[in-house]
C-alpha positions as CSV (number, residue, x, y, z in Angstrom):
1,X,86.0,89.3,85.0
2,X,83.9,86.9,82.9
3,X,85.0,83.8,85.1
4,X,83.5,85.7,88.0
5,X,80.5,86.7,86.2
6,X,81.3,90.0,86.1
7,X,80.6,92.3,83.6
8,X,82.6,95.8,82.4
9,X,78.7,97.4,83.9
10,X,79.5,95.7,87.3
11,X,82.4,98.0,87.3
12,X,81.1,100.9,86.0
13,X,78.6,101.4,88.6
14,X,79.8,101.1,91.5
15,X,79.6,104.7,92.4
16,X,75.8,104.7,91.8
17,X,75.0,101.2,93.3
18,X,71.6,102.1,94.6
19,X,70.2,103.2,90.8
20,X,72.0,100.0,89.2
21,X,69.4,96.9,88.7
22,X,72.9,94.6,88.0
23,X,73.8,94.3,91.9
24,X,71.7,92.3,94.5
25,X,70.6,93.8,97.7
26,X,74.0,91.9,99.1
27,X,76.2,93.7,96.8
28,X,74.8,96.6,97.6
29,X,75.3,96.0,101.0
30,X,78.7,95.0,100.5
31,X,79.8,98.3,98.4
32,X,78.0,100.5,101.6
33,X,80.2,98.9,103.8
34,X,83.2,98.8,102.1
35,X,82.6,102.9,101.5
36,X,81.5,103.3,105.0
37,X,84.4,101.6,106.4
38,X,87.3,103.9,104.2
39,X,85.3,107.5,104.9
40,X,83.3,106.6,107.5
41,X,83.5,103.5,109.9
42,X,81.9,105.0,112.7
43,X,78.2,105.3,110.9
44,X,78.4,101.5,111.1
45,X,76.1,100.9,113.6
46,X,75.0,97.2,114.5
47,X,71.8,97.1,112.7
48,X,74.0,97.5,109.5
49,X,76.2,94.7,110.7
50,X,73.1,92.5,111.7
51,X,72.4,93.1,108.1
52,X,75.4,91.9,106.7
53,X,75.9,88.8,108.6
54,X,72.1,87.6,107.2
55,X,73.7,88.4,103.7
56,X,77.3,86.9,104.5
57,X,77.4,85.0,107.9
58,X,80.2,85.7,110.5
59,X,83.4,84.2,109.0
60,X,83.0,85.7,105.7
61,X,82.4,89.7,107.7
62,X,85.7,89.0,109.1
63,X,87.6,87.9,106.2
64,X,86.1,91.0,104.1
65,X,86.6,93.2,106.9
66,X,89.9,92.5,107.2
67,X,90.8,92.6,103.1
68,X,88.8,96.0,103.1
69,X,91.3,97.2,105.6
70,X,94.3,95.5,103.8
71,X,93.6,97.5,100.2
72,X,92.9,100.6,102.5
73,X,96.6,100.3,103.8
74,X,98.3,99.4,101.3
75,X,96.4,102.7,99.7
76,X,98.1,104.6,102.5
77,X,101.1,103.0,102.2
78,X,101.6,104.1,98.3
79,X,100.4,107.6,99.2
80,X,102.8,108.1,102.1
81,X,105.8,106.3,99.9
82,X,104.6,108.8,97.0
83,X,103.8,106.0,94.9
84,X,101.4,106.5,91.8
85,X,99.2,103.8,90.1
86,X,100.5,105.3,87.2
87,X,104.3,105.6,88.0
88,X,106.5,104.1,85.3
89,X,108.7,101.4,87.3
90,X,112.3,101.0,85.8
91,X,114.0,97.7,86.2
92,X,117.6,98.0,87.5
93,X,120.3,96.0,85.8
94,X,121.3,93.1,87.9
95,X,124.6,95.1,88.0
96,X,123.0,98.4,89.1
97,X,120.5,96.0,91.5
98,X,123.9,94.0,93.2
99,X,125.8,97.6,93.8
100,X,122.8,99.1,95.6
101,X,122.9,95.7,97.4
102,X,126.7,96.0,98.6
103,X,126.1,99.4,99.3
104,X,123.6,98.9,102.0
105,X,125.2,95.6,103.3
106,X,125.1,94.6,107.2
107,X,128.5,93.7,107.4
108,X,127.9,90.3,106.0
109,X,126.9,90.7,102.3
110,X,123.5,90.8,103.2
111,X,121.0,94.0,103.2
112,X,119.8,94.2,106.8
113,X,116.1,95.0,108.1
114,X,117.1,98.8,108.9
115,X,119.0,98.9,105.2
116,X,115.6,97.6,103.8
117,X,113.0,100.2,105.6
118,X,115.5,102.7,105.0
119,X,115.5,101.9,101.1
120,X,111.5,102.0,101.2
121,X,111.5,105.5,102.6
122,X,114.0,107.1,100.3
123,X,113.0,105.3,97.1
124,X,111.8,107.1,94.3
125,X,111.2,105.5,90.6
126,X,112.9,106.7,87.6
């Protein structure tokens, strides 16, 4: 965090950006948009945008648009695959990891595409 002069505060208050004195008017822009776009995209009307581009210019709007929308999918993705933050992962044996492997082959010792997806909707972790 240090190396990106952040500070433990930065974090702390993100939920109350407006009353924090640590974030400049640009942060605070940036942590509106980021909230509006997850819970509420359509408020975003083009006077906030027009805002945002004087703080951050056109190229850096899309690239944060498009990582906010990343971290919101992969959100979704670990919800629908029922997977926690907190989940303890086990690591399978190499043995245990190989069998699964031959189990789901395509035929030619390798896992196929379908044998993959299908693996990502059943899995669960011990």
């Amino acid at each position: 965090m240090a190396q990106h002069d952040l500070s433990e505060d930065d974090y702390l208050h993100v939920g109350n950006r407006d009353d924090y004195d640590g974030y400049t008017q640009a942060e605070r822009d940036a942590l509106e948009y980021c909230e509006k776009y997850a819970t509420d995209h359509m408020s975003i009307d083009q006077a906030f945008m027009d805002r945002m581009v004087e703080h951050f210019g056109d190229e850096l709007m899309v690239d944060m648009t498009l990582s906010i929308g990343c971290w919101i999918a992969f959100g979704r993705l670990n919800q629908v695959m029922d997977v926690s933050v907190s989940c303890p992962l086990r690591m399978k044996s190499p043995e245990e990891a190989r069998d699964q492997l031959d189990g789901s082959a395509n035929g030619n010792g390798e896992a196929g595409v379908e044998d993959d997806i299908m693996a990502m909707r059943t899995a669960r972790f011990a």
